[in-house]
N, C-alpha and C positions, 0 to 999 in steps of 0.2 A: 706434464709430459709423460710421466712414470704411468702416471692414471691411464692411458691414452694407451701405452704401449703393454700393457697390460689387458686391457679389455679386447685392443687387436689379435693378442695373444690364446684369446681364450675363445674366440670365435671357431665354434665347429661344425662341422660337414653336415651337421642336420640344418643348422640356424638357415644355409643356402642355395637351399635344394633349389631353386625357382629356375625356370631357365632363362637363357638371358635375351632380353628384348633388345635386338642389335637396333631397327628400327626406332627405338622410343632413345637409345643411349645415342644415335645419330643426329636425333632432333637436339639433345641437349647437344652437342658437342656444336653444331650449326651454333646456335644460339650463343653458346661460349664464346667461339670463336671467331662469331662475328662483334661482340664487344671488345675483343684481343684485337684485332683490325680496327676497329674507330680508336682505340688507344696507342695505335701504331699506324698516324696518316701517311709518315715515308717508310721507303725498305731502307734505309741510310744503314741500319744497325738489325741483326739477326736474334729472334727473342729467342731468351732461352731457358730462364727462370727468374726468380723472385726475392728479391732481399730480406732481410729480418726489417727493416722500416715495415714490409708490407708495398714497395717500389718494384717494378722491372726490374730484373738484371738484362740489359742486353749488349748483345757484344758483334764486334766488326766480322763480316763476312769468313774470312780467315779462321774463326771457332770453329773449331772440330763440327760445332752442332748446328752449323747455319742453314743444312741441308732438310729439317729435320720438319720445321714449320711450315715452309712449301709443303714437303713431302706429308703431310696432314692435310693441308688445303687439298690437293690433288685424293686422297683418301674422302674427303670429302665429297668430292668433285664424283668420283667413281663410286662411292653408294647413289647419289640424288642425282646428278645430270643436270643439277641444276647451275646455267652457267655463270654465275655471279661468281661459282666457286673454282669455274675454271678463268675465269680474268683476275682473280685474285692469285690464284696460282702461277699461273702465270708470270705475273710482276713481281712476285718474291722468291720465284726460281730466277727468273732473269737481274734479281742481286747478288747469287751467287756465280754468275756468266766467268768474273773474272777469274777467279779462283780454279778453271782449268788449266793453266800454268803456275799455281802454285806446285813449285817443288819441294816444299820446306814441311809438307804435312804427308803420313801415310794413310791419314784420313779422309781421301779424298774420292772412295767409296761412299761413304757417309755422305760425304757435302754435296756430291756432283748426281751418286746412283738415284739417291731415295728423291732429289728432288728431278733433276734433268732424265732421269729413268723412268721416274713413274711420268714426266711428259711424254716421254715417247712413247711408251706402253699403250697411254690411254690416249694419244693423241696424232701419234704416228710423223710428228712435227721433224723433218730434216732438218733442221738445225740443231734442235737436243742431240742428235746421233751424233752432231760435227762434235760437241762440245764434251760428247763424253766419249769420244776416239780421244781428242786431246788430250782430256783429264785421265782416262788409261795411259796414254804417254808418258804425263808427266809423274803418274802414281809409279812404275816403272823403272822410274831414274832411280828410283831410293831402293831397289834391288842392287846388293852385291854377289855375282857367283862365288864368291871366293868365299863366302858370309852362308850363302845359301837360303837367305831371309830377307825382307824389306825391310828398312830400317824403320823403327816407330819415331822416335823421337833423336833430336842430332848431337844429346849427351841425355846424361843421367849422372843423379848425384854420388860423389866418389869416384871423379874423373873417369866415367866409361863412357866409348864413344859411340859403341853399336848396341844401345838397350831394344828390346823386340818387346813392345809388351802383345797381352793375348788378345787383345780388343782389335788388332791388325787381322784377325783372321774374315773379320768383318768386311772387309776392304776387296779381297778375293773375288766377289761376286763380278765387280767392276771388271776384273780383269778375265775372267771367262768370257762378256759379254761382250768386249772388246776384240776377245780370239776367232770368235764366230765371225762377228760383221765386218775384220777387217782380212783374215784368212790367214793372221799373223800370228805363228804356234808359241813366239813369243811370251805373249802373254800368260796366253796356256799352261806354259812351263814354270813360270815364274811365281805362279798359284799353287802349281802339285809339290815342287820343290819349297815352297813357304810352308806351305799345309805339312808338309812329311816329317820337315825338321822342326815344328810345333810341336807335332804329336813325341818326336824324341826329346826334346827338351824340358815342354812346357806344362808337363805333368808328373806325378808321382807316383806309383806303386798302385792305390786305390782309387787312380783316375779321379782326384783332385788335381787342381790345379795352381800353379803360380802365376803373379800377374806381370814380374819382367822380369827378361833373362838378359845378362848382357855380357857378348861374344866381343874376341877378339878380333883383329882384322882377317884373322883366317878360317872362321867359326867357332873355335875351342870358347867354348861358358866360360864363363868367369866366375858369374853369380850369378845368384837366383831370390828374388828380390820381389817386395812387395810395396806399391808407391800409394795406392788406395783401399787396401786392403790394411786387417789388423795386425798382422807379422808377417814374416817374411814365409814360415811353414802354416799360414793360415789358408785359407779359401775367399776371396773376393768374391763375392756372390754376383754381383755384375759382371766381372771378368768372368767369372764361367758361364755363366750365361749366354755370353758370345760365343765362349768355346763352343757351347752345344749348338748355335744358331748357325756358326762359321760351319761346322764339320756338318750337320744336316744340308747347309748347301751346298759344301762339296762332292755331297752323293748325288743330288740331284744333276749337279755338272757336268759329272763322269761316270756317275754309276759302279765305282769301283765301291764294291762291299766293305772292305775295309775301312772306307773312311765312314760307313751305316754301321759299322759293328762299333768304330769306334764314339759315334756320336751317341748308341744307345749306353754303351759304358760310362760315357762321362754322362749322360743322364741319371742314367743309375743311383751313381753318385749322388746329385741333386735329390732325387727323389725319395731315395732313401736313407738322406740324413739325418739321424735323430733329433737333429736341431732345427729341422725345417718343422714349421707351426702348421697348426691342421688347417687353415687357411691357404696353406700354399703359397704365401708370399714371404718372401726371405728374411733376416735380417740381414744387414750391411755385410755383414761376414758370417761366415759358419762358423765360427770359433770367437764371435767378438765376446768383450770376457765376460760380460753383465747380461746374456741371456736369463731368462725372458725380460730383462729389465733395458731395452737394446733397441734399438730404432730401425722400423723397417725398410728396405730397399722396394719398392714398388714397380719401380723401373726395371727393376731385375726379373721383378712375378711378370711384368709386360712382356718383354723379350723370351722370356721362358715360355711362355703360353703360344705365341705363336709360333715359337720354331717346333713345339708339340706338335701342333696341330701339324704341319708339315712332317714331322720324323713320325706321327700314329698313321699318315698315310702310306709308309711304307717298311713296315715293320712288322706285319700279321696282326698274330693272335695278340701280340706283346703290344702292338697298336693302340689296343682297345684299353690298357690302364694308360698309355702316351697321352689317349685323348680325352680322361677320363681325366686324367690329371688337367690339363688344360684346360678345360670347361671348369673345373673348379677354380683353379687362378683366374679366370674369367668372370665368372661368378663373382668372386672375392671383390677383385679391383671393378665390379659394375655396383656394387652396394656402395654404402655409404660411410663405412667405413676405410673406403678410398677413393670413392667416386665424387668430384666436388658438386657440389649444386650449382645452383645459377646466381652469380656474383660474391663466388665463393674464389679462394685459390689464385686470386691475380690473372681469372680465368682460363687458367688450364682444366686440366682434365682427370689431372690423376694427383692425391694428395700423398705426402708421406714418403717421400724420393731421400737417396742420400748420393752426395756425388764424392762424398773422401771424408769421412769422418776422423780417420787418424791425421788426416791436414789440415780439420776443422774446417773443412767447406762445405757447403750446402748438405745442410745436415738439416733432414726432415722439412723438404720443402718441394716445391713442383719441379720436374726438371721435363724441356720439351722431348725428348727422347721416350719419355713413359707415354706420353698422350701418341706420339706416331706408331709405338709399339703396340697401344690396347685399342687401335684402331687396326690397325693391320690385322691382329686377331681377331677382331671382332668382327672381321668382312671375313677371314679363314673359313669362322667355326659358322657364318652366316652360306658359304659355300659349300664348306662339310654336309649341312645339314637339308641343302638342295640336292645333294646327288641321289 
C-alpha cells in the first residue's frame, strides 16, 4: 500500500503530457460497464462499491448514491447513441422512481438530478420532469426559515439536531431547476438563502473549508465539525470539492459574480495547496497526518476536474490555468495509475477512492461517484475542445 502511494506521489507533469483519448476511454468504460450489468441482472439494490473480499458492496435505493450508476449509463448513452445504453438507463433510473418522496434525505439532488435529469436532458421524457418536480418538493421540506439552510442529516453525534454538512450544496442544482419549470420562486430562494449562509459559516479565513456545521433551531452554530474528514480544523478534500462544484453552479444559475468570485477563491485554495501532489489528485484530506505516506481521494480529482472545466469557462485569463489544471486531473485519472483496466476494480472505472477514512470505510477502493464524475469530464473537456 505504502509502495503504491508513493509511486502515485511522485508522478509528474512531464510523465502525462498525452492528451486524453475521451473516445478510446469510452470504449473501455462501455465494456466495463457492461460486465457491471451482467453482474447486476436486477435493479433490486443500487451499485456503489466494493468490499475488501473483492464483492459488490451494494446498497438499497434510499443511498445517497443510487443516483449515480443510471447517471453513467445515461453519460454513456450521450457519447455513443447507442440504444442498448439508453434501455439500460432507463431501467436503473426507474429504481430510483420511488425515492422522489423520500423526505428523510437532503440528497435527493444526487439520487433524483444525475439520474432522472440527465433522462430528461437527453430524452425529453415527461414523466422524468413529473418525478423531479416531486423530488424538488420533497427536497424542500427539509428547509427551515428560521434555520436558513436545508438540513443534511436529522442528527449528528453529540446530540445536535440541525448538522448541514457541505456536500448539501450539491443538491441546489435540483432546486433551480425546479424554479424554472414550475414558475415557483420558492425554490429559487431556498438555494440563494442555503448557498449565502454556507458561504458564512462553512468556511474559514483562507477559504478552506469545514465538512459540518450544526445550528441551533434558530441558525446560531453550535459547532463546526468534521465527520469524513481528518479533524475538525482540517480540509476534507471531497467535501471541498463540492464546495467548488456547488458554488460554480451557482453562478451559472444566477449569474451573480459573487458567488464566481467566491468559487474561484475556494479553488484557489485547492489548487494552491502545498499538499496537493503534482498529479493533481488529492489526498483524503489536506492535512491528513502521514502525507505523502496517505491514500488518495480520486473521487475528489473527478469532481474537481469537471467543475474546472466549467469555472475556466467563465473566468478569463484566469480560465486558462482552471483548464489547464483540469486536463491534467484528467490526464492523471485516464493513465493507469487510476484508470482500471478491463476486469480490473469490480469493474468500475476509477481506482483509488476514499469514502471516510477516519471512520475506517472504504478506504482505497472504487466508489461509483468517481466513474460518474470522470465521465462527466470527460464529455466537458471532449466539448471544450470542439468549440
Amino acid at each position: 500500500m505504502k509502495k503504491m502511494m508513493i509511486m502515485l506521489s511522485l508522478i509528474s507533469f512531464g510523465t502525462m503530457a498525452q492528451k486524453i483519448d475521451v473516445n478510446k476511454q469510452f470504449a473501455l468504460a462501455g465494456q466495463q460497464y457492461l460486465r457491471m450489468l451482467a453482474d447486476h441482472p436486477d435493479t433490486s439494490k443500487t451499485i456503489h462499491s466494493a468490499k475488501p473480499d473483492g464483492t459488490y458492496r451494494d446498497l438499497p435505493s434510499s443511498w445517497w448514491c443510487s443516483g449515480f450508476f443510471p447517471g453513467s449509463l445515461w453519460y454513456l448513452y450521450e457519447k455513443t447513441k447507442d440504444v442498448k445504453w439508453e434501455k439500460s438507463a432507463r431501467l436503473w433510473t426507474a429504481a430510483v422512481e420511488k425515492e422522489q418522496y423520500n423526505k428523510g434525505t437532503h440528497d435527493l439532488g444526487f439520487m433524483m438530478f444525475d439520474s432522472f435529469g440527465n433522462e430528461l436532458r437527453l430524452t425529453k421524457d415527461p414523466h422524468a420532469k413529473k418525478v423531479l418536480i416531486q423530488s424538488a418538493k420533497s427536497l424542500a421540506t427539509r428547509f427551515d426559515p428560521k434555520v436558513g439552510l436545508i438540513k443534511s442529516w436529522n442528527s449528528f453525534k453529540g446530540g445536535f439536531k440541525y448538522p448541514v454538512i457541505i456536500d448539501n450544496m450539491m443538491n441546489l442544482e435540483l432546486l433551480f431547476w425546479a424554479s424554472r419549470e414550475t414558475g415557483d420562486q420558492t425554490f429559487h430562494d431556498i438555494a440563494i438563502i442555503h448557498a449565502d449562509n454556507t458561504i458564512k459559516n462553512h468556511f474559514r479565513s483562507d477559504y478552506s473549508s469545514y465538512h459540518v456545521i450544526c445550528y441551533d433551531e434558530n441558525g446560531k452554530v453550535l459547532v463546526k465539525k468534521q465527520h469524513q474528514g481528518y479533524q475538525d480544523e482540517s480540509t476534507w478534500s471531497r467535501g471541498h470539492a463540492w464546495a467548488i462544484y456547488g458554488y460554480v453552479t451557482m453562478y451559472r444559475e444566477t449569474k451573480d459574480k459573487k458567488y464566481l468570485d467566491f468559487a474561484q477563491k475556494i479553488t484557489d485554495f485547492y489548487l494552491n495547496h502545498p499538499n496537493l501532489p503534482a498529479d493533481k489528485i488529492p489526498y483524503w484530506d489536506f492535512s491528513a497526518p502521514n502525507i505523502p505516506n496517505e491514500e488518495r481521494d480520486a473521487s475528489a480529482g473527478a469532481i474537481t476536474a469537471s467543475a474546472l472545466l466549467e469555472l475556466s469557462t467563465y473566468s478569463g485569463a484566469k480560465g486558462k490555468r482552471y483548464y489547464a489544471d483540469a486536463v491534467k486531473m484528467l490526464e492523471s485519472l485516464s493513465s493507469p495509475a487510476y484508470r482500471a483496466a478491463l476486469g480490473e476494480n469490480n469493474n468500475f472505472l476509477i481506482k483509488h477512492c476514499v469514502g471516510a477514512k477516519g471512520l475506517n470505510s472504504e478506504i482505497d477502493v472504487p466508489l461509483v461517484y468517481a466513474d460518474y464524475y470522470y465521465l462527466e469530464g470527460l464529455l466537458r473537456y471532449q466539448r471544450h475542445n470542439k468549440k
